[in-house]
Structures are given as structure tokens and as C-alpha cells.
C-alpha positions as CSV (number, residue, x, y, z in Angstrom):
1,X,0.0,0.0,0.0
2,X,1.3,3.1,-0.9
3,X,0.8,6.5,0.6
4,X,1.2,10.0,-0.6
5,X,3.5,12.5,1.6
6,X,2.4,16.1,1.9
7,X,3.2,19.0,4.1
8,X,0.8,22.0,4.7
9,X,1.1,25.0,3.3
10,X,-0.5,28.4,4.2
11,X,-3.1,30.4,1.9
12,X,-3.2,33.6,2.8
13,X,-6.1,36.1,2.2
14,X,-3.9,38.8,1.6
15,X,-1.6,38.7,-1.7
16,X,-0.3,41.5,-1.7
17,X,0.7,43.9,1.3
18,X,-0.6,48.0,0.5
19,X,2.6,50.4,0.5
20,X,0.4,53.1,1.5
21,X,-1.9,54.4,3.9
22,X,-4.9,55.6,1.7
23,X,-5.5,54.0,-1.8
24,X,-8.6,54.8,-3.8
25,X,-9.6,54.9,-7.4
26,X,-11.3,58.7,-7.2
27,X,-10.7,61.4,-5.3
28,X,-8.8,61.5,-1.7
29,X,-10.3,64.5,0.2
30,X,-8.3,65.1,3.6
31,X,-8.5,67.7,6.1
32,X,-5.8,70.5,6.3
33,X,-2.0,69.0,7.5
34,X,-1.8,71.9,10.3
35,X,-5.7,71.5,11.5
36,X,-5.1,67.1,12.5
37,X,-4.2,65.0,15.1
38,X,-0.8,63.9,12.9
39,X,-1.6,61.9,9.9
40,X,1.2,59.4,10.2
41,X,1.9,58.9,6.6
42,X,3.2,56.1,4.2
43,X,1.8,58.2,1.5
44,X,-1.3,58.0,-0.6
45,X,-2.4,56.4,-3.9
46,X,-4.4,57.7,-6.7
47,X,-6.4,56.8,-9.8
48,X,-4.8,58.1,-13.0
49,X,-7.2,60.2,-14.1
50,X,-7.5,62.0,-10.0
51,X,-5.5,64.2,-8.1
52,X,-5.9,64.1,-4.0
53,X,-7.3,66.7,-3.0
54,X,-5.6,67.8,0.5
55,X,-7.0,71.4,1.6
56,X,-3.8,74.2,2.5
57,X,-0.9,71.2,2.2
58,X,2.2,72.0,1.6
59,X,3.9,71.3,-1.6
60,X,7.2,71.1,-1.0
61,X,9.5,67.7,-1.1
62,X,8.7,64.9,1.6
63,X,5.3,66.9,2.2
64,X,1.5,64.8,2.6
65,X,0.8,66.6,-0.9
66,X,3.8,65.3,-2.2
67,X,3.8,61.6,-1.5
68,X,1.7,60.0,-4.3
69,X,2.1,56.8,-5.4
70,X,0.8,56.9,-9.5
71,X,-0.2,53.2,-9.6
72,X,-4.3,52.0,-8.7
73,X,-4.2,48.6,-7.1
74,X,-7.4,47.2,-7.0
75,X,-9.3,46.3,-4.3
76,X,-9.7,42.5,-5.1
77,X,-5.7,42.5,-6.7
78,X,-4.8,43.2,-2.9
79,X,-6.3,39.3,-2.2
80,X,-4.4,35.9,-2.3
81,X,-7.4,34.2,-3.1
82,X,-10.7,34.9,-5.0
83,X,-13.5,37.0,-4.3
84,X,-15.7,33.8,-3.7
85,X,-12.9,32.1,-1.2
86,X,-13.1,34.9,0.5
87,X,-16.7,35.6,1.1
88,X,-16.9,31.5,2.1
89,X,-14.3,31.9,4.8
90,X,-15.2,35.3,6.3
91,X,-18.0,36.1,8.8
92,X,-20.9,38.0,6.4
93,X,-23.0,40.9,8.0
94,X,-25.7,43.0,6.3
95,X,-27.1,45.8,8.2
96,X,-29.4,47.8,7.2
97,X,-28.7,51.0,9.9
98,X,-26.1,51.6,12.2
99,X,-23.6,48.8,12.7
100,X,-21.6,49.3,14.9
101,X,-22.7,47.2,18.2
102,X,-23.4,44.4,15.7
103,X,-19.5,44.4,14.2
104,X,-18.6,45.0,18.0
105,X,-19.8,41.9,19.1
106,X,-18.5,39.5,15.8
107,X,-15.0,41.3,16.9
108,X,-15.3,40.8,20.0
109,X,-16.0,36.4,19.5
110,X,-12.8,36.5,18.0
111,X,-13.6,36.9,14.0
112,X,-10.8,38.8,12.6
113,X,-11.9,38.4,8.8
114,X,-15.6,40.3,8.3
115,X,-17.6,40.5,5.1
116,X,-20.5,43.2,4.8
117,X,-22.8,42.7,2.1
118,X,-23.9,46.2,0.9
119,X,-23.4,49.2,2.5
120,X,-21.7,49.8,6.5
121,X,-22.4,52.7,8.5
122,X,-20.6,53.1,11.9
123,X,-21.9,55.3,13.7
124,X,-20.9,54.7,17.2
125,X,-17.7,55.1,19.1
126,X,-16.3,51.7,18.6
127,X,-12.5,50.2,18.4
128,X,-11.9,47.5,16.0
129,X,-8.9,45.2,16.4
130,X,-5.4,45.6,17.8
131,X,-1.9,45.3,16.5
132,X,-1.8,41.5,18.1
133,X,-5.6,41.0,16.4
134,X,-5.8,43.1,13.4
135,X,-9.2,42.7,11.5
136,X,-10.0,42.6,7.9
137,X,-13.1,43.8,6.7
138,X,-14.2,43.8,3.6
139,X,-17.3,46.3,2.7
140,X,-19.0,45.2,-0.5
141,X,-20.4,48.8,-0.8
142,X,-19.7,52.4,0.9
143,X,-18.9,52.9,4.4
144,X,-19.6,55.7,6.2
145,X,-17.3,56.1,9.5
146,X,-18.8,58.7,12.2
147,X,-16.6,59.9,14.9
148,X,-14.9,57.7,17.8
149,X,-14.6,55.2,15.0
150,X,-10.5,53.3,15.5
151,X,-9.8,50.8,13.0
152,X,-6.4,48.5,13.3
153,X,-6.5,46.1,10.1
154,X,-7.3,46.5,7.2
155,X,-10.6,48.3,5.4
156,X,-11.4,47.6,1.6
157,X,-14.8,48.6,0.4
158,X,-16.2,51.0,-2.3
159,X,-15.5,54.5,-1.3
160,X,-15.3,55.7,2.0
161,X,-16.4,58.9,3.5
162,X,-15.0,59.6,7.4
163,X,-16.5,62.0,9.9
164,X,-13.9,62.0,12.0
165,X,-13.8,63.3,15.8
166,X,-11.6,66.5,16.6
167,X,-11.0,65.3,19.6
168,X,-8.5,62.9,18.9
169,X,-10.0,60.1,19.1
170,X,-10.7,58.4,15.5
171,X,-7.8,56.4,14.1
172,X,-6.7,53.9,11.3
173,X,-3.7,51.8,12.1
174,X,-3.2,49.9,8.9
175,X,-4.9,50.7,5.4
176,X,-7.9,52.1,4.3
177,X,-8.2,50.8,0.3
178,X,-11.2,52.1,-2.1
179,X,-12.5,51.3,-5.7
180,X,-14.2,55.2,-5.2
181,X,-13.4,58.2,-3.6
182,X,-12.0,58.4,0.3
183,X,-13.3,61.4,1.8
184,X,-11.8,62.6,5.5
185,X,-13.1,65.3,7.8
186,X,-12.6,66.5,10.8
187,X,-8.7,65.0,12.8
188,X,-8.0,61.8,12.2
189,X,-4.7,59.9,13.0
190,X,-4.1,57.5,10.1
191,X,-1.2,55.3,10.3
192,X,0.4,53.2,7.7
193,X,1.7,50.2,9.8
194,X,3.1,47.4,7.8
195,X,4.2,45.5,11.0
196,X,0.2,45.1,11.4
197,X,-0.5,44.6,7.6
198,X,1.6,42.1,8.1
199,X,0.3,40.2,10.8
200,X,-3.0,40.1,9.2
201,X,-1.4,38.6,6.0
202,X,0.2,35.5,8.2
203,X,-3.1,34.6,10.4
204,X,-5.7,35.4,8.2
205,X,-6.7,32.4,5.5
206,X,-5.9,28.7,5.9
207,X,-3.7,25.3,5.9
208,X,-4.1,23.3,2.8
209,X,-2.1,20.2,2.2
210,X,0.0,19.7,-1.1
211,X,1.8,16.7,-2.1
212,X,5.8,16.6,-2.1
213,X,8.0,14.3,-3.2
214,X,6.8,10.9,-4.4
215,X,4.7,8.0,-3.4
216,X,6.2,6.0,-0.7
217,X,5.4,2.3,0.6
């Protein structure tokens, strides 16, 4: 009888790792440089055919206004697997109002991978993830982010508008990715953190075995 040696290997969700904070395929709207709570920057993507749109920046060398990255990835080019694989493995919300207390709770059972069919509104102070428990969350549609809303993970949905607090209080530590525009008010800190990207890239997705070598008796 012969038997067929295999080891496991790991599928990740994430392909590909952004090199930026912000990417989005229309318009990136931000508030004034001088007027936030420091926007940590890795720098910002755009669509060809838009130009960010950041309110007083400066435009010298090594400025926010300056750091633009000329190539779109996609959304979906971002994943190591299909659209479908993802939506299989992921916990799937729809909600029809405010969602916050609803994605608190899947957080908080220890799902780290969320799929949100349609749109998401977060309305409520909430905190999503940590830098040991980043969270994906995938947004089939637009998200609207009111203020007290902290994100540490990833966010990939359609456009994305932000109503950030001025208090402080509202931050993404990670990536914020759009087909659409990214709109931001008010003073947010976002933070391009690769270390977290990172992390979510080696927990989130599965084992799978594959064969090596040859058949054995």
C-alpha cells in the first residue's frame, strides 16, 4: 500500500501587502495638515485620471501633498485568493442601519476576517482590532465612518467617506483601500503600519495540504 506524503502550506487572504496608507480609485479628500491630530503617513495612492485633493498642504519635497504613489491597485488585486474564497471563509454581516454594536460583538468572538454585504455605517464610538488582532473587513459597498470610530487592520470597500472626531480620538492603524473616492473630515490619525498589515497577511486564511516528493510504501 502506498501512501502519498504532503506538508501543509498556508493560503493567505492577503496577496499582496498596501505600500500606503490611503489607496482609492477617485478622489482622496483630507483635512488640512496643520488642522489634525498627525496623519502618520506612508503616503497615498491615486487613480490616473485624480488628483488628491488635500486642503492648505504643503507642496514642498517629503510633504503629505507630495507623497503620491501613481499606480491604482485594485481592491480585489490586494487578495491571495478569490473574491468567492473569501466571502466563504469570512463572517458575512448586512445591516441595514447603524452597525456598529453588531460588528462589535462579531469582533469581540474572535472573528478577525468580516464580510459586509452592501453598505456599512458606523456610527458609534467603537474600536476594532489591535496590532496583536488586526481585523480585515471587507465592505461590499460604501462605508460611512462617524466619529470615535478606531480601526487597526485593514478596510477595503467601495468609497469611504469619514467623519472623524476633533477630539482625537478616530484612528486607522493599517490601510484604508477604495474602488471610489476616500473622503476625510474632521482630525484623524491614520497610520500606515506594515508591521500590522503584516500580521494580518500571516493569520488570516488557511492550511491546505500539497503533495511533495513521491509515493512511498
Amino acid at each position: 500500500m502506498s501512501a502519498l506524503k504532503t506538508r501543509l502550506r498556508f493560503v493567505s487572504l492577503l496577496g499582496q501587502r498596501p505600500d500606503v496608507a490611503l489607496t482609492a480609485g477617485g478622489p482622496i479628500t483630507l483635512p488640512s495638515p496643520s488642522a489634525n491630530h498627525g496623519l502618520a503617513w506612508g503616503g497615498y495612492a491615486m487613480g490616473v485620471y485624480w488628483t488628491p485633493t488635500v486642503p492648505d498642504a504643503a507642496t514642498q519635497p517629503g510633504s503629505a501633498a507630495s507623497e503620491v504613489a501613481s499606480a491604482l491597485l485594485p481592491r480585489d488585486k490586494l487578495l491571495g485568493v478569490g473574491k468567492a474564497a473569501l466571502r466563504d471563509v469570512a463572517w458575512r454581516l448586512a445591516c441595514e442601519a447603524d452597525c456598529s454594536e453588531q460588528l462589535q460583538r462579531v469582533v469581540q468572538s474572535g472573528h478577525a476576517v468580516i464580510w459586509v454585504d452592501g453598505d456599512l455605517t458606523l456610527a458609534s464610538a467603537l474600536t476594532l482590532g489591535s496590532d496583536e488582532h488586526p481585523v480585515l473587513l471587507w465592505v461590499e459597498g460604501d462605508v460611512r465612518l462617524g466619529p470615535r470610530v478606531s480601526l487597526t487592520g485593514l478596510l477595503l470597500a467601495r468609497s469611504v467617506v469619514w467623519g472623524a472626531s476633533d477630539e482625537g480620538e478616530s484612528h486607522v492603524r493599517g490601510a484604508i483601500v477604495a474602488d471610489g473616492p476616500i473622503t476625510v473630515t474632521g482630525s484623524p490619525a491614520i497610520e500606515w503600519a506594515p508591521q500590522v498589515l503584516d500580521r494580518l497577511a500571516a493569520s488570516a486564511g488557511w492550511f491546505e495540504p500539497v503533495p511533495v516528493g513521491s509515493r512511498v510504501n
